[in-house]
C-alpha positions in Angstrom: -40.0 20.2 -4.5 -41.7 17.2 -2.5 -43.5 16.7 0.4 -40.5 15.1 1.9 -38.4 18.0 1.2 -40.8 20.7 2.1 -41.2 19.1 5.5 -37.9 18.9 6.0 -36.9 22.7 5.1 -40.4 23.4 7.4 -39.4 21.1 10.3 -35.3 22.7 9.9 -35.9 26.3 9.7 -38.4 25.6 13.0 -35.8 24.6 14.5 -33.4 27.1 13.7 -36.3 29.6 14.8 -36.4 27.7 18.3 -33.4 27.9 18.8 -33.0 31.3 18.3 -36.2 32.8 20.4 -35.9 34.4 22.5 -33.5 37.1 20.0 -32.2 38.6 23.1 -29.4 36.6 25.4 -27.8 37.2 28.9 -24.1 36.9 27.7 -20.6 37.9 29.7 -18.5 41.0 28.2 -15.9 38.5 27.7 -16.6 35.5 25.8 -15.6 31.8 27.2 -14.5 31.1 23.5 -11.6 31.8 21.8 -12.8 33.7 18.6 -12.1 31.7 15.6 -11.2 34.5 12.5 -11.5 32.6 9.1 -10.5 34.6 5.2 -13.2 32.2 3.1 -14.5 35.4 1.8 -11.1 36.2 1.3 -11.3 39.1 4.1 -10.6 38.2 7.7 -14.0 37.7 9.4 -15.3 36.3 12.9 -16.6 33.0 11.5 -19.9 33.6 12.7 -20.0 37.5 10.6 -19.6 35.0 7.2 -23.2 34.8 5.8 -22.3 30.9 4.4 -21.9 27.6 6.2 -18.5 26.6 7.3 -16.4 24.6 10.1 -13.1 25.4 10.9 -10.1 23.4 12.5 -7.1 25.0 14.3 -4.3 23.5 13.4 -2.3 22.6 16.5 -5.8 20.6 17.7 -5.9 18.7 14.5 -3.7 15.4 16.3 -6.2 15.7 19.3 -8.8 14.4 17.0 -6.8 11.8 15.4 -6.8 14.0 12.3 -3.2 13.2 10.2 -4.4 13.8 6.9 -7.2 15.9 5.1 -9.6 11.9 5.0 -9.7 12.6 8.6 -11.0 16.4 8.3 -14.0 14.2 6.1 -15.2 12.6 9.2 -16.0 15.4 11.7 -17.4 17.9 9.0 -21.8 17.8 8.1 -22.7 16.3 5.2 -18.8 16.0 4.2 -17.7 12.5 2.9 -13.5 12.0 1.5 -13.0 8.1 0.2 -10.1 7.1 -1.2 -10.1 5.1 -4.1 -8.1 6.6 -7.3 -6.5 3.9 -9.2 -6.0 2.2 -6.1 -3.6 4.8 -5.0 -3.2 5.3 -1.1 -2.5 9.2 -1.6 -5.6 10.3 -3.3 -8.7 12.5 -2.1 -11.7 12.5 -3.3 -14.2 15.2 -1.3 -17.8 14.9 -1.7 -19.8 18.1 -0.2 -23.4 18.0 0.1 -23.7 14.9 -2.6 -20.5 16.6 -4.8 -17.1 15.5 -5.3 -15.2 13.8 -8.0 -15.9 10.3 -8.4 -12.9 10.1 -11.0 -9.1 10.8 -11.1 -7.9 11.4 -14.4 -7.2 14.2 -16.3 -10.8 15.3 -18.1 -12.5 15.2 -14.5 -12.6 18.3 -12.9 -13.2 17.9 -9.1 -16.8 19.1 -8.0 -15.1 20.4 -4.4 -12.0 22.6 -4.8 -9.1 22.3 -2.6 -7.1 25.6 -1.6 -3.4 26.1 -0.1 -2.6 29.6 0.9 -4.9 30.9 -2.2 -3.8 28.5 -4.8 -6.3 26.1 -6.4 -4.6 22.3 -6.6 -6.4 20.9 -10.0 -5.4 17.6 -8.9 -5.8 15.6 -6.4 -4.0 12.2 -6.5 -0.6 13.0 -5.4 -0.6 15.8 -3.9 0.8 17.0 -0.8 -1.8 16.5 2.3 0.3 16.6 5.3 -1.1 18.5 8.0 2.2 19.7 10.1 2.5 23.3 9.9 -1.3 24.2 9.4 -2.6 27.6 11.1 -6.2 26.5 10.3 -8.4 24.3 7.5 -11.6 25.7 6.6 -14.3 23.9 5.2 -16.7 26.0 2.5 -19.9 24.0 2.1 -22.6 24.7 -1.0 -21.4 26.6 -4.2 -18.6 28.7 -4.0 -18.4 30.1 -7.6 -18.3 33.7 -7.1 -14.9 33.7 -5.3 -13.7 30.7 -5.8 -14.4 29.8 -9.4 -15.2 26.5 -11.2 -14.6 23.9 -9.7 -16.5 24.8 -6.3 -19.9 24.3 -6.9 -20.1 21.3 -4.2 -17.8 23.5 -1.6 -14.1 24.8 -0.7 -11.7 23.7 1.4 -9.1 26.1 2.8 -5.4 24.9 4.0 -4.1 27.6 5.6 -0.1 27.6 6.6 1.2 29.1 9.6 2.7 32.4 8.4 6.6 33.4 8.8 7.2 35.5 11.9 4.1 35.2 13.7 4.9 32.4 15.9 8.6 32.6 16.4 10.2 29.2 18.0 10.5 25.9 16.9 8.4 22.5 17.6 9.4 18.9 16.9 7.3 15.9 17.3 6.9 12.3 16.8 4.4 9.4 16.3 4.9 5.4 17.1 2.3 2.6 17.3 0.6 -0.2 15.6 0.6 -1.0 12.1 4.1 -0.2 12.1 3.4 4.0 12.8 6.4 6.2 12.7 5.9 9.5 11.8 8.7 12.8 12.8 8.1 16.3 11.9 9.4 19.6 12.9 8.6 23.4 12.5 10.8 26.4 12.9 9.9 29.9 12.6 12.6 32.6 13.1 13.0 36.5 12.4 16.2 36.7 10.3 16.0 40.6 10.5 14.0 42.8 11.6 11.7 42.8 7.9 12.5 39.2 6.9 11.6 35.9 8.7 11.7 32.1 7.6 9.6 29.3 8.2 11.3 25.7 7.6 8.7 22.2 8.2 9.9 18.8 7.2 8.7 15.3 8.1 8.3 11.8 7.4 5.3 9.3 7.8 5.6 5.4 7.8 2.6 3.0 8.5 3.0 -0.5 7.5 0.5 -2.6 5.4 -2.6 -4.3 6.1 -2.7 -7.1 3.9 -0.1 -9.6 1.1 0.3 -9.9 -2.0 0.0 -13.4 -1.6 1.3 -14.7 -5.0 4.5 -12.4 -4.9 6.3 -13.5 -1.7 9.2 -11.1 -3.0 7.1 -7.9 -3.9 9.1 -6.0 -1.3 6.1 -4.4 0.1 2.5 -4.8 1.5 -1.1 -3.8 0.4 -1.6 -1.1 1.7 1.7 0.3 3.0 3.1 3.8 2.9 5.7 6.2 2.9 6.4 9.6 2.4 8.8 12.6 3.1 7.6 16.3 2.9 9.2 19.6 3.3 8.2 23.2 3.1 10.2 26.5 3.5 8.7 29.7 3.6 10.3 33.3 3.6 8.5 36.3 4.5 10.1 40.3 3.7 7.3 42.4 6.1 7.1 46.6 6.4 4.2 48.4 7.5 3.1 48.8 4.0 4.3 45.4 2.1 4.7 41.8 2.9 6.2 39.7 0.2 5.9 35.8 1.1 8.0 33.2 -0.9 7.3 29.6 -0.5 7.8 26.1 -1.8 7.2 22.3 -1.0 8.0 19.3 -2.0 6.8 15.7 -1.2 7.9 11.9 -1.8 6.1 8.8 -1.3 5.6 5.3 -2.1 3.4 2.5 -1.0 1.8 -0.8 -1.5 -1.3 -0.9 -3.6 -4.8 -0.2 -1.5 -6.5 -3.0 -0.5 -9.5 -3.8 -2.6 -10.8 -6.9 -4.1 -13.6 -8.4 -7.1 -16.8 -9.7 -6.6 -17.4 -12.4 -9.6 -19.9 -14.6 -8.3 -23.2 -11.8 -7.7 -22.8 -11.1 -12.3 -24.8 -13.2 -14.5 -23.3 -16.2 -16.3 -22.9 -13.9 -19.6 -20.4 -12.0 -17.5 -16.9 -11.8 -19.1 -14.8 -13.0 -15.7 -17.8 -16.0 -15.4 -17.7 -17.0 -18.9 -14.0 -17.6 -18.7 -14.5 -19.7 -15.7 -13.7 -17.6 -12.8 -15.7 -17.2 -9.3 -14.8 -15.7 -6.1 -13.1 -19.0 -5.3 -10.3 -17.8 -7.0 -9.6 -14.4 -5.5 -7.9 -13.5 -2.0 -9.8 -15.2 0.5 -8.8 -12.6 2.9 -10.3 -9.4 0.9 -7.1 -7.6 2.0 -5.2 -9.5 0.9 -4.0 -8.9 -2.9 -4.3 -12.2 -5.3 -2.5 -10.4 -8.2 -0.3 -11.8 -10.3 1.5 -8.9 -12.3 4.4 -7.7 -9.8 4.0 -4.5 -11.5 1.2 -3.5 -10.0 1.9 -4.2 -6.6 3.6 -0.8 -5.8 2.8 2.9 -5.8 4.2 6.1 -5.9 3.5 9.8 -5.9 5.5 13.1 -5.9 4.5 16.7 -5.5 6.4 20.3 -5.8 5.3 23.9 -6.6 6.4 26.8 -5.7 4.4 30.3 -4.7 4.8 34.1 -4.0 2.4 36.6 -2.4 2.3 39.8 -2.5 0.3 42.2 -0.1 0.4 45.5 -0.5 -1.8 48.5 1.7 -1.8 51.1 -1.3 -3.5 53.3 1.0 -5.5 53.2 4.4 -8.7 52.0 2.2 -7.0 50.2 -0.8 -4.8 47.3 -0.7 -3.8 44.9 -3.4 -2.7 41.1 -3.5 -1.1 38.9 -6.2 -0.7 35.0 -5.5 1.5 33.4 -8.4 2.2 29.6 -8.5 3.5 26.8 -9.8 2.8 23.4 -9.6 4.0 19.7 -10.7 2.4 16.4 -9.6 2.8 12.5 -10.4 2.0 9.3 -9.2 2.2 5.5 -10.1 -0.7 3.0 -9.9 -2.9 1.1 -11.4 -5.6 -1.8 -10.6 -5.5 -5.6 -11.9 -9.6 -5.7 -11.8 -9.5 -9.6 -11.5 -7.9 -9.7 -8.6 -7.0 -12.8 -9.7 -3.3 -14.5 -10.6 -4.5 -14.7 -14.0 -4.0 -11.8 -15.9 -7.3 -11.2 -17.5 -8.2 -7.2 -16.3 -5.5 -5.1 -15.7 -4.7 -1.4 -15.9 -1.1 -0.5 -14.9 -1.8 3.4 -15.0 0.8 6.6 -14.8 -0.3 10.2 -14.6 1.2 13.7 -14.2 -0.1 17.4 -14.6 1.7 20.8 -14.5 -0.8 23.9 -13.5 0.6 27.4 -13.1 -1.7 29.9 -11.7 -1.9 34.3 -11.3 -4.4 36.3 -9.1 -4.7 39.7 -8.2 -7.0 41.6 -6.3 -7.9 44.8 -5.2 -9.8 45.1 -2.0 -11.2 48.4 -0.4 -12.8 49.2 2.6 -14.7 52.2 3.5 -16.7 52.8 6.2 -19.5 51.2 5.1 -18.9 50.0 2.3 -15.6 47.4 1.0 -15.2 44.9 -1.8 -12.8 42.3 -2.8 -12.2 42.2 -6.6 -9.7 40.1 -9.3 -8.5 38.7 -12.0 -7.6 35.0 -11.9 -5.5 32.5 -14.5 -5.1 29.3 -14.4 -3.2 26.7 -16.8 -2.7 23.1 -16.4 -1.7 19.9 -18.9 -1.6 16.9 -18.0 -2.3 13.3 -18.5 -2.8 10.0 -18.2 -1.1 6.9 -19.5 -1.8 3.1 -19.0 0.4 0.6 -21.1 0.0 -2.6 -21.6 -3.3 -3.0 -20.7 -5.4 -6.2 -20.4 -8.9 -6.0 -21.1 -10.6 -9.9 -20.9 -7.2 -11.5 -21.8 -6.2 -10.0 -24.5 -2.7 -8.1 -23.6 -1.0 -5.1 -25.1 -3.7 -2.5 -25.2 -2.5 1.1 -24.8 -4.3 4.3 -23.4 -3.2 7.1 -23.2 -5.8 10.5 -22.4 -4.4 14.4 -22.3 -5.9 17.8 -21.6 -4.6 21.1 -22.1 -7.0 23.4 -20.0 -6.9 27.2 -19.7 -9.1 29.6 -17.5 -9.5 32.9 -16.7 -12.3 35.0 -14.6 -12.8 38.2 -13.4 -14.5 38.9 -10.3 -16.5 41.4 -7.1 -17.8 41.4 -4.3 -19.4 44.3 -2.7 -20.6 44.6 0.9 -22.9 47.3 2.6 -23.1 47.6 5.8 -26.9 49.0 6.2 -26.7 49.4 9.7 -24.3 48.0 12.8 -26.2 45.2 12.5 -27.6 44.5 9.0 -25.5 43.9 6.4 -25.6 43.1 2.7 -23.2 41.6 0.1 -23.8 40.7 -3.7 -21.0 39.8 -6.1 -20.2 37.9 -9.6 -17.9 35.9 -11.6 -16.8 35.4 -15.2 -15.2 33.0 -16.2 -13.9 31.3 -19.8 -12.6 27.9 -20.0 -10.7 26.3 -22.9 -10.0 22.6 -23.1 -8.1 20.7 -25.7 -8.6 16.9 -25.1 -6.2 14.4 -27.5 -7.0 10.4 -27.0 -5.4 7.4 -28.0 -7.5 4.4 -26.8 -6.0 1.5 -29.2 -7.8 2.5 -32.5 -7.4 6.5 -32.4 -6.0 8.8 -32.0 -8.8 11.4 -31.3 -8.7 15.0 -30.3 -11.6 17.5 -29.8 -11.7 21.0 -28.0 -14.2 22.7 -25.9 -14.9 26.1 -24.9 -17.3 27.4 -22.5 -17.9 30.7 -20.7 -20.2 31.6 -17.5 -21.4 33.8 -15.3 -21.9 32.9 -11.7 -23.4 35.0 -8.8 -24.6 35.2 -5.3 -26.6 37.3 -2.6 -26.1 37.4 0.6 -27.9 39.6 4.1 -26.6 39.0 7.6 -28.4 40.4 10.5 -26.8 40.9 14.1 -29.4 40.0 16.8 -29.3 42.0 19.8 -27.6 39.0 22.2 -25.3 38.8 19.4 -26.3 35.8 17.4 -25.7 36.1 13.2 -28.9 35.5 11.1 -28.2 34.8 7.5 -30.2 34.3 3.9 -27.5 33.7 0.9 -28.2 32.6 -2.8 -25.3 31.2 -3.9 -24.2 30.0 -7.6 -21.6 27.9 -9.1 -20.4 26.7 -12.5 -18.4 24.0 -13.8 -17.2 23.7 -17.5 -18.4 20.9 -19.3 -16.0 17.5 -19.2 -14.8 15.0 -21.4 -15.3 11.2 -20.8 -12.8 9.7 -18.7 -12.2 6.6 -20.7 -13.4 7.2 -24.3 -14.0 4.1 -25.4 -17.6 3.3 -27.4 -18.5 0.2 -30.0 -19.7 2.2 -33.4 -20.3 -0.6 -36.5 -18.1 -3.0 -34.8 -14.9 -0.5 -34.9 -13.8 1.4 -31.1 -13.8 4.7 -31.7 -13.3 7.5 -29.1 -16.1 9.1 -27.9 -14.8 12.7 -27.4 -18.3 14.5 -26.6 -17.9 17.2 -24.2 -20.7 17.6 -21.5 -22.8 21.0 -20.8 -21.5 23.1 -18.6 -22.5 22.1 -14.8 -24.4 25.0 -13.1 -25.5 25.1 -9.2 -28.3 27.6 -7.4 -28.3 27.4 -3.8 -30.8 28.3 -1.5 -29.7 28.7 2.1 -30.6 30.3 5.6 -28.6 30.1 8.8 -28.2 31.1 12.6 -24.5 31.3 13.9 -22.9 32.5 17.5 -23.8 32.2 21.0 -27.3 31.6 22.3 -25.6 31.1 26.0 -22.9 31.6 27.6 -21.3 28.1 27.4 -22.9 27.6 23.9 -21.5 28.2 20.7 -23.3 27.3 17.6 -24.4 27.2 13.7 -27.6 25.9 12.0 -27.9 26.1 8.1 -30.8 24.5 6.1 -30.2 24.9 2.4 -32.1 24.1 -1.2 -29.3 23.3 -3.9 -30.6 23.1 -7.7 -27.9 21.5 -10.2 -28.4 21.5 -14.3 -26.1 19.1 -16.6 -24.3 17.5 -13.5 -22.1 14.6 -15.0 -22.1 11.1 -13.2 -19.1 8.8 -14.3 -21.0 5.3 -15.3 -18.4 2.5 -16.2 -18.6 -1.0 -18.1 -16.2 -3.1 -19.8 -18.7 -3.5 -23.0 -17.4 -2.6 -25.9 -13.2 -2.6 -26.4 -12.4 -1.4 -23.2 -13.0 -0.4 -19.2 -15.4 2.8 -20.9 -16.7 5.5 -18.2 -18.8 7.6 -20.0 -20.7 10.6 -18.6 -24.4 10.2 -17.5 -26.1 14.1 -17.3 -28.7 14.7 -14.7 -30.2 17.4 -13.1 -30.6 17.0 -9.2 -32.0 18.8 -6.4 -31.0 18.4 -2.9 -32.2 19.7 0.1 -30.8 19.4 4.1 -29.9 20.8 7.5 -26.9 20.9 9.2 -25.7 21.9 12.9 -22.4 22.4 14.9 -21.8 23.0 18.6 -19.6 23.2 21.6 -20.9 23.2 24.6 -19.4 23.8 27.8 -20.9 21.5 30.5 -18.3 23.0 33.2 -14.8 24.5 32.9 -13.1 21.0 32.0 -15.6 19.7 30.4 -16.9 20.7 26.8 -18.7 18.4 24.3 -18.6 19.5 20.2 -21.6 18.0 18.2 -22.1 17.8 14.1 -25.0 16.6 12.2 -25.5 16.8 9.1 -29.0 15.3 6.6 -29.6 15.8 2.9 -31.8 14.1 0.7 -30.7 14.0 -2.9 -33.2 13.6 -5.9 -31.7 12.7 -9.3 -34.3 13.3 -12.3 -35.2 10.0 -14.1 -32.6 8.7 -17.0 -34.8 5.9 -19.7 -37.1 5.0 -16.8 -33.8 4.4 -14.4 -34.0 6.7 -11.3 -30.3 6.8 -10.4 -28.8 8.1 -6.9 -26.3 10.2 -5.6 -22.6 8.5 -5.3 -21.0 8.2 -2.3 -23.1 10.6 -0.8 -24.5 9.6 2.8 -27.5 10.7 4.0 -26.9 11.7 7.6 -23.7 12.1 9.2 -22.5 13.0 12.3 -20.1 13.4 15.0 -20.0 13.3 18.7 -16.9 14.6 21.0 -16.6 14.8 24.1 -13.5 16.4 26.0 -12.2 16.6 29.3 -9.6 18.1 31.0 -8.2 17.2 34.4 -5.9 20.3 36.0 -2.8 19.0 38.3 -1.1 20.4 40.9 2.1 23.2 39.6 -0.1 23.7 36.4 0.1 20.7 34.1 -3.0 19.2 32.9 -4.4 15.8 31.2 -6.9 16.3 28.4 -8.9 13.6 27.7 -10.9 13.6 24.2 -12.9 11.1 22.5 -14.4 11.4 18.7 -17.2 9.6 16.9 -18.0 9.6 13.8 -20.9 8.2 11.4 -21.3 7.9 7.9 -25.0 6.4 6.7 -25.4 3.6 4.0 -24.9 5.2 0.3 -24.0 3.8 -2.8 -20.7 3.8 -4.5 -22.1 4.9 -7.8 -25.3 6.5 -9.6 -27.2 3.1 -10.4 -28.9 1.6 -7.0 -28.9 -1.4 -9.0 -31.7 -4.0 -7.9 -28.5 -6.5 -6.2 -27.9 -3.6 -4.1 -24.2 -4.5 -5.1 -22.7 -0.9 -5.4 -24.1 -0.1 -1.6 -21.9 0.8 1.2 -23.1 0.3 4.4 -22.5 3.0 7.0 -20.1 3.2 8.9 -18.8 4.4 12.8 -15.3 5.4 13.6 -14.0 6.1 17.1 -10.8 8.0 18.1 -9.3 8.4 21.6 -6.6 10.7 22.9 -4.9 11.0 26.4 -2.7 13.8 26.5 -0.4 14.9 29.4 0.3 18.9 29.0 3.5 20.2 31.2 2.9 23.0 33.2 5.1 25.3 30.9 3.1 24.3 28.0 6.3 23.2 25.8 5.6 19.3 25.8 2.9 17.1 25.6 2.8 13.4 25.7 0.2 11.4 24.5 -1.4 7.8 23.9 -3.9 7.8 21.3 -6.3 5.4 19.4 -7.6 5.8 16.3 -10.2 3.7 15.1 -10.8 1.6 17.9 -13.5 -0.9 16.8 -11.2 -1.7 14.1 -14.0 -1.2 11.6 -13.7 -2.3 7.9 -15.7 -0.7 5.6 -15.7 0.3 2.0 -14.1 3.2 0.6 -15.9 3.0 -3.2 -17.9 0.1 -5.0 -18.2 -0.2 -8.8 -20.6 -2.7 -11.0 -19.5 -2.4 -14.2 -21.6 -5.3 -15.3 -18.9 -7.9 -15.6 -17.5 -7.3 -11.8 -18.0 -5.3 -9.1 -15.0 -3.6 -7.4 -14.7 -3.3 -3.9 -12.1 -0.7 -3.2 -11.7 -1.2 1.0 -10.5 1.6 3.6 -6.8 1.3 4.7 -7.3 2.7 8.5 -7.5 -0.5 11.2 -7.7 0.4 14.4 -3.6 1.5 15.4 -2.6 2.8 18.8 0.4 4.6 19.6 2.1 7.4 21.5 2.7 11.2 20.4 5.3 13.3 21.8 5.5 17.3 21.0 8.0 19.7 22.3 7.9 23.2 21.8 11.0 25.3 22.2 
């Protein structure tokens, strides 16, 4: 470790101490907080009893924060960074924890940060279905989760959690209008059918309008940028004493304009393909949002989601109970990028893609007295693919790729908790897991097909100690695994002939070294501290170029080490007045690669968020709530290489929200005017060199104001 790092975990867990000293604090019986109960150890805990870091957002507070989608839940989260850049797509996600995430979207690219709803793992995540309307709660898992949630968690979890059928019986409607063309309607019902079964029915729509024109198409019908989508979701719910037996399914629709993004040409040497034909930055979109394209196919975007899921729960006895989770699951979506940017059609990539996953769990949890454990078997299939047809790579047209995987998994699984005394506790649990991947390739001169199988064992260790003024004290060593992966684009020059490269990587493990402090210090203080140590072997960085036949991203292997702090905390300055806090720092080192030192994608290296809140009580009971949220993202780069042109750094960015709500004095409506964004900053979303170009994929959120209306019946 360096002397950077070990002054940093020094000066961190000093801190934590600090704040924690004296142990004992005057505290009220009755708390001034609302305790926030969260299942990311798949039991229901007081957040501040779960011995890893974590945030949590409650659902009906998510629009207060300017929070439509799960990007936003990226800005008000430490060390938590979600870009958007997928094939240019407007629905994808892309998660980075703690310098993890995905920094690629097709099919042999596992995500680094797994993404949960209701218990079932989404393996993709460009067309999925992020709509936030009838949430309960998202929870946000940071540092290896591999013990309980498998594979693809060694950067972190993140938890959707729907409202369930019955426990909130009524209905709720509300709508959105602004700027940018905003319209967005939803609605929520829950009723009790009978006195065992109850159904819960969301539906909604969202509209914003673009931010840029495709200014060579006048008659492309749509904007860069633009979107729309309709999503619905029905739930039922058969409850005894003994058994509940939930049955749901969703289903979204949407379309768009492509994302705004645009091509440097003029920063590449002369020997550059887009140079040596002639072209310079003169001929792009002088407006970078603004789309110069010339192929109306690849103005327009679409994506589509559906799946299907039952859960059973079952209390065999007073100490045993049992729960199965069974899914389905289909996604698609439409894209593609013309690299050029140009009218000329010299780059382009007109892309397709689809995957089918079905997924079985079942555990068997116990709890007694002291002692309980969460155990289970897990399954999970998916095939899928990728297909882009014609392509153009440097002017040549009629290229074809096309890219499948078959992948199967299946792990086993415990966790066992002792409770040592009423306030020391200790927990310890493990994880295998076997993967199987069959990968087929056709990249022009193919095809090419190779398989893969891998197999690990992941683990963690975990001690909590109660204080006596109640404040949590925690010390976890947690591991991950990720299989090894394919290249995304197999494309490689081998005695003048393309061949596919089809060379799996190692598989990816994490060790993570954490400690942490959680609770109440004071009474109008609630808080959590976490410094952590995170070791990763065989990690895959995607590295592209268009040497060779083709747009190739190959995998670059390093081992990294990361260390950093992170804090959250609400204070309340008075009764109407409270004031919520993140920060979050990590420094990232990468091991040398042929005497290049590469860095950590799209990984900032301090972020946080400042939010004040105030509310203003009227006479006969009614209330305005007043809320403001900033966030900050540091400079980073967009990918591994810090290249000496600094051309693939993103500069940091700030992001302010504002909400004025009226509350009635019934509580059944609220009317709001809200900002989002209100500096209108532009920044970029992902960067790319790939030696001939740089792409500059840009945000899509411009300031927009507008007014919310919610009624509750």
């Amino acid at each position: 470790m360096t002397n950077r790092k070990t002054a940093l975990l020094t000066a961190s867990a000093s801190a934590t101490l600090l704040a924690i000293s004296p142990v004992s604090f005057a505290q009220d019986d009755e708390s001034l907080f609302d305790e926030i109960t969260v299942t990311a150890t798949k039991r229901a805990q007081n957040i501040y009893e779960v011995p890893i870091a974590i945030s949590a957002f409650e659902g009906d507070k998510l629009a207060q924060q300017g929070i439509v989608d799960i990007v936003d839940i990226g800005k008000f989260v430490p060390n938590l960074n979600i870009t958007q850049f997928s094939a240019g797509h407007t629905s994808s996600a892309n998660p980075f924890i703690r310098g993890i995430g995905l920094q690629d979207h097709l099919i042999t690219t596992d995500p680094g940060v797994s993404v949960y709803v209701d218990g079932v793992y989404l393996g993709r995540q460009v067309g999925q279905n992020w709509n936030l309307s009838n949430i309960e709660r998202v929870e946000v898992l940071r540092g290896p989760q591999g013990t309980l949630y498998g594979r693809n968690s060694i950067g972190g979890a993140i938890n959707i959690i729907t409202k369930t059928p019955g426990t909130d019986p009524g209905a709720r409607v509300s709508i959105e209008a602004g700027s940018r063309e905003r319209l967005n309607g939803d609605f929520y019902v829950d009723t009790q059918l009978t006195d065992t079964i109850a159904m819960a029915f969301t539906g909604g729509f969202k509209n914003r309008g673009g931010i840029g024109n495709f200014v060579n198409l006048p008659n492309a019908g749509i904007k860069v940028g633009e979107t729309q989508e309709i999503f619905g979701r029905i739930a039922f719910r058969y409850a005894t004493d003994e058994v509940s037996i939930t049955l749901a399914a969703d289903s979204n629709d949407g379309e768009g304009g492509l994302r705004p993004y645009t091509t440097l040409i003029d920063e590449m040497p002369a020997c550059s393909a887009l140079r040596q034909a002639g072209y310079t930055n003169a001929d792009v979109s002088s407006d970078p949002y603004d789309n110069n394209t010339g192929q109306a196919s690849q103005t327009r975007v679409t994506n589509s989601a559906s799946g299907v899921a039952i859960t059973l729960d079952w209390n065999v006895t007073d100490s045993i109970s049992t729960k199965l989770i069974a899914s389905a699951r289909t996604s698609e979506y439409r894209s593609g990028l013309d690299d050029d940017s140009l009218f000329d059609d010299f780059l382009s990539f007109p892309e397709t893609g689809q995957a089918n996953q079905q997924s079985f769990e079942v555990q068997v949890n116990g709890d007694f007295g002291a002692w309980d454990f969460v155990s289970g078997l897990y399954h999970f299939e998916e095939q899928g693919d990728n297909f882009q047809s014609p392509t153009t790579f440097n002017g040549f047209t009629d290229g074809i790729f096309i890219l499948e995987q078959d992948t199967k998994s299946f792990a086993g699984y415990a966790n066992i908790g002792y409770d040592v005394s009423d306030s020391f506790r200790l927990s310890g649990g493990a994880r295998y897991t076997e993967d199987k991947k069959d990968v087929f390739a056709n990249v022009g001169s193919g095809p090419f097909s190779n398989k893969h199988d891998s197999d690990e064992i992941s683990w963690e260790l975990a001690a909590n100690f109660t204080l006596d003024g109640g404040m949590n004290v925690y010390g976890a060593i947690q591991n991950g695994y990720q299989s090894g992966q394919f290249p995304a684009r197999p494309y490689c020059l081998f005695g003048g002939t393309i061949v596919g490269c089809l060379i799996p990587g190692r598989n990816i493990t994490a060790t993570n070294y954490e400690v942490g402090i959680k609770g109440q210090p004071f009474d109008r203080l609630q808080m959590s501290a976490a410094v952590f140590y995170t070791q990763y072997s065989d990690l895959p960085y995607q590295v592209s170029s268009t040497s060779g036949g083709g747009f190739s991203t190959e995998n670059l292997i390093v081992d990294q080490d990361s260390v950093g702090f992170e804090w959250e905390s609400t204070l309340l300055v008075t009764d109407n007045f409270q004031f919520h806090t993140t920060l979050g720092y990590i420094d990232v080192d990468v091991d040398e690669q042929n005497n290049v030192k590469p860095v950590a994608p799209l990984t900032p290296e301090l972020t946080f968020s400042l939010s004040p809140e105030l509310s203003i009580p009227l006479s006969g009971g009614a209330s305005v709530v007043m809320r403001a949220d900033y966030s900050y993202r540091d400079e980073m780069y967009g990918e591994p290489s810090s290249d000496p042109g600094r051309l693939t750094k993103i500069d940091d960015r700030s992001i302010v929200n504002v909400d004025i709500a009226y509350h009635s004095p019934d509580e059944t409506w609220t009317a709001a005017l809200y900002g989002r964004n209100v500096s209108d900053e532009r920044y970029d979303n992902a960067r790319l060199n790939t030696g001939d170009y740089v792409l500059q994929i840009l945000s899509n959120d411009p300031s927009e104001f507008g007014v919310r209306f919610v009624k509750s019946f």
